[in-house]
DSSP file (Angstrom, degrees, kcal/mol; ACC not computed):
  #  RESIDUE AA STRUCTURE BP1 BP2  ACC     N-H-->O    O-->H-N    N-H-->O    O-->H-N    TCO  KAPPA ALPHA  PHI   PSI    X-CA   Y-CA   Z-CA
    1    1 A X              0   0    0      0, 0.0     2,-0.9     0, 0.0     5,-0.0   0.000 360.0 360.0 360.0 146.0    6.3  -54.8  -22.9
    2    2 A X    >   -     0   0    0      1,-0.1     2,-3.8     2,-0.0     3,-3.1  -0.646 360.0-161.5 -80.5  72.3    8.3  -55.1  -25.7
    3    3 A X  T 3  S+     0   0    0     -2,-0.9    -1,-0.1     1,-0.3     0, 0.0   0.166  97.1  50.1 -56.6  21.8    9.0  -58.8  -27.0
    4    4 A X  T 3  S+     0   0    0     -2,-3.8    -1,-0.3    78,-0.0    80,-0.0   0.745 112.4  47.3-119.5 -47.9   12.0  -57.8  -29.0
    5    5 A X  S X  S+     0   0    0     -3,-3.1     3,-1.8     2,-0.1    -2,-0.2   0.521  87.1 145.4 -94.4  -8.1   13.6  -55.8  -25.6
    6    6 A X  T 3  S+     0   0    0     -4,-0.4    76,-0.1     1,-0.2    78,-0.0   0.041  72.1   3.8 -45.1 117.5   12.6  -59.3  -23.2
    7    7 A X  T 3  S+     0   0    0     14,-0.1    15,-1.4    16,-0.0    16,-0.3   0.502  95.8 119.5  92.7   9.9   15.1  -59.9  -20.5
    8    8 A X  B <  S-A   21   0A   0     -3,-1.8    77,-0.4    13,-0.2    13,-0.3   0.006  75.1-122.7-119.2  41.1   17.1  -56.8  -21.3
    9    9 A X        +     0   0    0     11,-0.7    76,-0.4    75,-0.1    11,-0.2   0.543  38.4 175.3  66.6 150.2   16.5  -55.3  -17.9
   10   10 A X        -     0   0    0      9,-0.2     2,-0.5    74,-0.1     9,-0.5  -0.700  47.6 -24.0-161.1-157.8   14.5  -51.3  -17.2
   11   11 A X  S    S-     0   0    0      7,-0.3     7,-0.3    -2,-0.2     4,-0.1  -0.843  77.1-103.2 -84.6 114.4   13.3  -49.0  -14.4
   12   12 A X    >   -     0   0    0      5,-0.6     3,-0.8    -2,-0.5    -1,-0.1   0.197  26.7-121.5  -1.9 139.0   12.6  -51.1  -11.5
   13   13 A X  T 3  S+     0   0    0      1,-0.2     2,-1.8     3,-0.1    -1,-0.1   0.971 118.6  48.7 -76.8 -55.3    8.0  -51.7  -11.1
   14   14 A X  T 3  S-     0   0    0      1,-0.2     2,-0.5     2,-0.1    -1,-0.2  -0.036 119.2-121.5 -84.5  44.6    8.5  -49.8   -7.1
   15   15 A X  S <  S+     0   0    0     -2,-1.8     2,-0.4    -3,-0.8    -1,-0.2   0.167  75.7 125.1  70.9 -16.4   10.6  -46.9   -8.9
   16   16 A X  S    S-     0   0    0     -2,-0.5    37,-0.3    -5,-0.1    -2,-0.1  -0.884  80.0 -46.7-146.8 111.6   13.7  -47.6   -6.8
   17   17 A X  S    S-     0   0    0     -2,-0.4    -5,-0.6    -5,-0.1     2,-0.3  -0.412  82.2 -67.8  74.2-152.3   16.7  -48.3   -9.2
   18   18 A X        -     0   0    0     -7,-0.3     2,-0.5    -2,-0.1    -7,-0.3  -0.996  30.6-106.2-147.5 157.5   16.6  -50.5  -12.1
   19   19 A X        -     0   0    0     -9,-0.5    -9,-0.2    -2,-0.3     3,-0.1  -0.706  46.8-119.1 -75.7 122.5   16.2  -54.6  -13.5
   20   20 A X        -     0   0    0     -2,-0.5   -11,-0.7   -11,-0.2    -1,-0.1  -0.171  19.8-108.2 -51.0 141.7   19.4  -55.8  -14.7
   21   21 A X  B     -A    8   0A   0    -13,-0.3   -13,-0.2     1,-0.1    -1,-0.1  -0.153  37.8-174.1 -60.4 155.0   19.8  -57.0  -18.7
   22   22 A X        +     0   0    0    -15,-1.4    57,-0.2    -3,-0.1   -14,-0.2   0.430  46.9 102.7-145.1  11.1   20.2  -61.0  -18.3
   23   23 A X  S >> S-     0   0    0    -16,-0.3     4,-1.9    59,-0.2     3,-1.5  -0.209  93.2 -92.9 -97.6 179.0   20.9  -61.7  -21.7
   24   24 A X  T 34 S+     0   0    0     55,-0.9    57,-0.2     1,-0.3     4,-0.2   0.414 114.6  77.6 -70.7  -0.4   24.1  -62.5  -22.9
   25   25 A X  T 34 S+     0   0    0     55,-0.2    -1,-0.3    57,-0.2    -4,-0.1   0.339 111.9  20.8 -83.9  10.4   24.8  -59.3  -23.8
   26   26 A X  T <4 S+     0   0    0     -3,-1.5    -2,-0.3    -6,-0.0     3,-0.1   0.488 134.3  39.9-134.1 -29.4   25.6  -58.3  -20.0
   27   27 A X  S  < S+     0   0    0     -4,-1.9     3,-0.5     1,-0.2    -3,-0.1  -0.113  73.4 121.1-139.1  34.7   26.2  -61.7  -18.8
   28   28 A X  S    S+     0   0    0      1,-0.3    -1,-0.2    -4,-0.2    -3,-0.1   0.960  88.8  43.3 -72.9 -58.0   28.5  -63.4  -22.1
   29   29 A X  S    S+     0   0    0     -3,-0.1    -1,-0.3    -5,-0.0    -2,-0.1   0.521  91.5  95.1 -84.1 -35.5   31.4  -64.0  -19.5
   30   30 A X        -     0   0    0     -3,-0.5    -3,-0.1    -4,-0.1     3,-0.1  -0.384  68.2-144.8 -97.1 136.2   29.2  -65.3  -16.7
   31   31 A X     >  -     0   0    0      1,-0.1     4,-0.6     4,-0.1     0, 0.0  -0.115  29.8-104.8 -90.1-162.3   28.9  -69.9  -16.6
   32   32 A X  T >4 S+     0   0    0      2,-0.2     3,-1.4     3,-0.1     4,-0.2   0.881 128.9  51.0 -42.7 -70.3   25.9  -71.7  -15.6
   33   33 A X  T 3> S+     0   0    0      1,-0.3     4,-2.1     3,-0.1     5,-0.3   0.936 107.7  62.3 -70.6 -36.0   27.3  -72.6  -12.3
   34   34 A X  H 3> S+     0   0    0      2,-0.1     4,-1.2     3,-0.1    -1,-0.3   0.958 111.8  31.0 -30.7 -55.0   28.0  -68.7  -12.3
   35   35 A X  H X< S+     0   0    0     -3,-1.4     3,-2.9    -4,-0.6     5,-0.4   0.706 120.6  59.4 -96.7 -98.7   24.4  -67.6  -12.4
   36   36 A X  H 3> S+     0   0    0     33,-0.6     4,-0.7     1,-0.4     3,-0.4   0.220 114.4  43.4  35.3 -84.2   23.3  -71.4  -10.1
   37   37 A X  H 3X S+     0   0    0     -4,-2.1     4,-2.3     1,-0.2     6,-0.4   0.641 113.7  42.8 -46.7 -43.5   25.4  -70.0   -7.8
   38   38 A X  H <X S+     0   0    0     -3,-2.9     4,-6.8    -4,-1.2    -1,-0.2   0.931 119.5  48.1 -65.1 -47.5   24.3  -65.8   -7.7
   39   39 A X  H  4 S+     0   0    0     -3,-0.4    -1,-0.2     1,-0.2    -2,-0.2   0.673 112.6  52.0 -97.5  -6.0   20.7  -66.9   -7.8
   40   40 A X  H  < S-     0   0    0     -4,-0.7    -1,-0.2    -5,-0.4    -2,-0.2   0.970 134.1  -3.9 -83.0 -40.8   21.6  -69.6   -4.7
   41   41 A X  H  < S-     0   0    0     -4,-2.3    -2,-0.2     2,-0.3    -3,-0.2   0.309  93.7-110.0-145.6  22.9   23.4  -67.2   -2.2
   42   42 A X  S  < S+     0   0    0     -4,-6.8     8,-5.0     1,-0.3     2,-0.4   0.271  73.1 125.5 114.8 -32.8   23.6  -64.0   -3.7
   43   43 A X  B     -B   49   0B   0     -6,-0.4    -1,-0.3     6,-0.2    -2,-0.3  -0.709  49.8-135.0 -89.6 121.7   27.3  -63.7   -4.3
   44   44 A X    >   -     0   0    0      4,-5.8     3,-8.6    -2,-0.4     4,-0.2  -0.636  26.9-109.7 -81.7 153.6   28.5  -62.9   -8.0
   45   45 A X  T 3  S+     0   0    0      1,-0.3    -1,-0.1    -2,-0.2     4,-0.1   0.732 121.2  60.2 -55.5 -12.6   31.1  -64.4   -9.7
   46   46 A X  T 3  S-     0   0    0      2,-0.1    -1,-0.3     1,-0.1     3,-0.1   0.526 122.3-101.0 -84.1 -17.6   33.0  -61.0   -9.3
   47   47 A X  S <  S+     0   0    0     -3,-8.6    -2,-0.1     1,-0.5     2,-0.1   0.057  87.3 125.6 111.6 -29.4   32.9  -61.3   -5.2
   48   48 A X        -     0   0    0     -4,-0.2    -4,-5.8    -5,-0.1    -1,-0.5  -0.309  59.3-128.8 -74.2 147.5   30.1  -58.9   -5.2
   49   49 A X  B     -B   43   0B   0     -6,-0.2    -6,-0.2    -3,-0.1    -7,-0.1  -0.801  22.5-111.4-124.0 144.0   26.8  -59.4   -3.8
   50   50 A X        -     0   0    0     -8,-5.0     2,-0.3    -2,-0.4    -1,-0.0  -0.289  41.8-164.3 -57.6 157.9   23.4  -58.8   -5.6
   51   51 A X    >   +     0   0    0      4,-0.0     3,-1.0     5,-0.0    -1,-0.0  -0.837  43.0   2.9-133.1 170.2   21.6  -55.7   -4.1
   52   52 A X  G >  S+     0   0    0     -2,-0.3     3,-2.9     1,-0.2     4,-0.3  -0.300 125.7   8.3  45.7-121.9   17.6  -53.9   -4.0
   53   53 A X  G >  S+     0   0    0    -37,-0.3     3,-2.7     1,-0.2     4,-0.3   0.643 125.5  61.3 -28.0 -67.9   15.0  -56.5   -6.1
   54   54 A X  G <> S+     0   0    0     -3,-1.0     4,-4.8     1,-0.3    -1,-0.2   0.193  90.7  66.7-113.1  23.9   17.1  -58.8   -6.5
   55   55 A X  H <> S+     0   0    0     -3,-2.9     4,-0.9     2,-0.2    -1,-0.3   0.941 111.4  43.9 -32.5 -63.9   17.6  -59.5   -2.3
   56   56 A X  H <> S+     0   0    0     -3,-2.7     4,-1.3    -4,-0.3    -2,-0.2   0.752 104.0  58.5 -86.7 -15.9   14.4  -60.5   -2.4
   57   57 A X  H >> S+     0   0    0     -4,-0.3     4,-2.2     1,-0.2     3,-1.3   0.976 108.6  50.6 -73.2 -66.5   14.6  -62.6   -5.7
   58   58 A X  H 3X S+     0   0    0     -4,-4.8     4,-1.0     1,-0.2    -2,-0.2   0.649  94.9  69.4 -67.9   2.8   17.5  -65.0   -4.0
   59   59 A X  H 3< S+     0   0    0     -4,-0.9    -1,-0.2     2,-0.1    -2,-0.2   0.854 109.1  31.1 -79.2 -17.7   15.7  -65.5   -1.2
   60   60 A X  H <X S+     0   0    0     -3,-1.3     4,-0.9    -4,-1.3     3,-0.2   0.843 123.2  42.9 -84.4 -38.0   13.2  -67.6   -3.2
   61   61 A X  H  < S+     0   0    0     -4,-2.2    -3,-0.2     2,-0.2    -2,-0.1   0.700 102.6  67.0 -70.0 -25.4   15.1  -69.0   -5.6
   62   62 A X  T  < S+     0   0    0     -4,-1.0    -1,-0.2    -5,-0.3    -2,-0.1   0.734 101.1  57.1 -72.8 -16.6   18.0  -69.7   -2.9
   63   63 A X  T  4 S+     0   0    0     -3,-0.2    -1,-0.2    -5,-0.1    -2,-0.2   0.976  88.7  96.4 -88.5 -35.1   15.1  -72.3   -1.4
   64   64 A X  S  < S-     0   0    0     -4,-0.9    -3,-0.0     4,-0.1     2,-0.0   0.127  89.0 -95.9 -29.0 144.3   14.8  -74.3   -5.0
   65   65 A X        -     0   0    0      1,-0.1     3,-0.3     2,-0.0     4,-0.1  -0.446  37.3-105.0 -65.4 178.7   16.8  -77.5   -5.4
   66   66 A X  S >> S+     0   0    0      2,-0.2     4,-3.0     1,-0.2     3,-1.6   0.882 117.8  65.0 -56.5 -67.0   20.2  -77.2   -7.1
   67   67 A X  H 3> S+     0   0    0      1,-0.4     4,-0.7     2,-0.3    -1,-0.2   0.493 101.5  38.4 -51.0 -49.7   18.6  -78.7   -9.9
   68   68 A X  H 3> S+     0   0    0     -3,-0.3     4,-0.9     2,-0.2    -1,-0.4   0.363 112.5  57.3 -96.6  11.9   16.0  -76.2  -10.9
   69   69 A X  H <> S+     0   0    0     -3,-1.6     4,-1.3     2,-0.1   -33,-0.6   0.641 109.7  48.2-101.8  -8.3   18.4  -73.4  -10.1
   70   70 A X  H  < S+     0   0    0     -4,-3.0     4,-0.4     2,-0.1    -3,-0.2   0.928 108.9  48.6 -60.6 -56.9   20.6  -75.3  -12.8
   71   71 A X  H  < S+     0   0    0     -4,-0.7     4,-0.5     2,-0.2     3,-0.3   0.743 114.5  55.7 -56.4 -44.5   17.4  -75.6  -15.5
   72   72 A X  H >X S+     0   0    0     -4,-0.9     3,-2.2     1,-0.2     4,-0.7   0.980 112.9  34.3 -51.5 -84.2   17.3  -71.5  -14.5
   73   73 A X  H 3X S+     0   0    0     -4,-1.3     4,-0.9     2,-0.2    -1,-0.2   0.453 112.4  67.3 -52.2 -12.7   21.0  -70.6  -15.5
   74   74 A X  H 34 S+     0   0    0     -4,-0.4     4,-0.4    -3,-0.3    -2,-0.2   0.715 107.6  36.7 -59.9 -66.4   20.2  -73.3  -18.1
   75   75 A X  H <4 S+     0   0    0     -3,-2.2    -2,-0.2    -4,-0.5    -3,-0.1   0.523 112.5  57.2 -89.2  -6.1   17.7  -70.8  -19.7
   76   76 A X  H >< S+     0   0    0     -4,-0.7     3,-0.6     2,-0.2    -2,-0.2   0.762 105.2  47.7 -95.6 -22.6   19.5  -67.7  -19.1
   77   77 A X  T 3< S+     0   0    0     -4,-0.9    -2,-0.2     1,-0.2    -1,-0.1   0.688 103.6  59.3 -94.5   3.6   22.4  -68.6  -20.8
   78   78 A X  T 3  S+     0   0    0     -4,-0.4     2,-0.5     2,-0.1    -1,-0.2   0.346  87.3 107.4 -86.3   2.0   20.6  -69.9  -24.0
   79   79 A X  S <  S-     0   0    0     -3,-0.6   -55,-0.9   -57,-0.2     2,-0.1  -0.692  78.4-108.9 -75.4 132.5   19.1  -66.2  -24.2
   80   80 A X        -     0   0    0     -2,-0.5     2,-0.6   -57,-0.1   -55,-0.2  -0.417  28.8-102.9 -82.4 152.0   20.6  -64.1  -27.0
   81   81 A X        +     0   0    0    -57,-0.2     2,-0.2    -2,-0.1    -1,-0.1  -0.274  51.5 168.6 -76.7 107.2   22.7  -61.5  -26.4
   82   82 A X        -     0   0    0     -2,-0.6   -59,-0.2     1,-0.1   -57,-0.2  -0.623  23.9-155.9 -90.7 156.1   20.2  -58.4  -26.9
   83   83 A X        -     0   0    0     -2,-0.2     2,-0.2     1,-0.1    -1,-0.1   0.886  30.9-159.8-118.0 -29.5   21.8  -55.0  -25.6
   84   84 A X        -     0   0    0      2,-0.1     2,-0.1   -80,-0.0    -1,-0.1  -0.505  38.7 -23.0 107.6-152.2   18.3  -53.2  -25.0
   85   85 A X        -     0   0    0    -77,-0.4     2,-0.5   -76,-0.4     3,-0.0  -0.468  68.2-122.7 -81.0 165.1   17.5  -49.6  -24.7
   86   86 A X        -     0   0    0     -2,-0.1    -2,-0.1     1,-0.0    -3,-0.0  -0.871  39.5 -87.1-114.3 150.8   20.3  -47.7  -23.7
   87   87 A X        -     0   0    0     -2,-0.5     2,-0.5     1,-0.2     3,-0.1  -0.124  39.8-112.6 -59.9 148.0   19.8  -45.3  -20.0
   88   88 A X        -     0   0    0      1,-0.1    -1,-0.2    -3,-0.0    -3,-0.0  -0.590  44.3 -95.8 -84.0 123.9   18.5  -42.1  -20.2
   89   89 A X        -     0   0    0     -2,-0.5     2,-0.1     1,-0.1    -1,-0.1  -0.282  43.7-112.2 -46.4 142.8   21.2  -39.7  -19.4
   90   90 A X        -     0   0    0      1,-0.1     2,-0.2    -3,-0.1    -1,-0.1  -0.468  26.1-123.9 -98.5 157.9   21.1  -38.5  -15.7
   91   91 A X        -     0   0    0     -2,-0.1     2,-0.5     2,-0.0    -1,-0.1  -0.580  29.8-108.7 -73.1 129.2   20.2  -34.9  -14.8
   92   92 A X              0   0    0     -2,-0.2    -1,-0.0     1,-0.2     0, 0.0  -0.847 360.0 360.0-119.8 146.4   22.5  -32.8  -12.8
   93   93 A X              0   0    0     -2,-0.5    -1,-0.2     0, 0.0    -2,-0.0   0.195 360.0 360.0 -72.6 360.0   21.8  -32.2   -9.9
């Protein structure tokens, strides 16, 4: 891992898709109760619902009190906004 590029999201570890950027450079607009809320049932502020990983990601976190899924969004919006490596152009098919 690259400690400079931490939290600024890759290629998925089971291949399938990718981890989202969490820093404030993907997520400036998004509040604490924003990300509380995503990691509680799933739903983004946008109406839209997380999909692949990170299913499985609210189903654990959804079972935390309120409290550490506050302390969570807490730390995610104190990260600075890194923008990360940028996607490898897709192939055509």
């Amino acid at each position: 891992m690259i400690e400079s590029l931490r939290f600024t999201g890759g290629p998925s570890p089971d291949g399938q898709g990718g981890v989202p950027n969490i820093t404030q450079f993907k997520l400036k607009s998004w509040s604490e109760t924003d990300i509380a809320g995503t990691i509680a049932d799933g739903m983004t502020p946008d109406s839209d619902r997380v999909g692949g990983n990170m299913i499985e990601v609210v189903r654990n976190t959804s079972q935390l009190t309120a409290a550490d899924r506050a302390a969570i969004a807490a730390y995610i919006k104190s990260l600075p906004a890194i923008e990360g490596r940028k996607a490898a152009p897709k192939k055509p098919e």
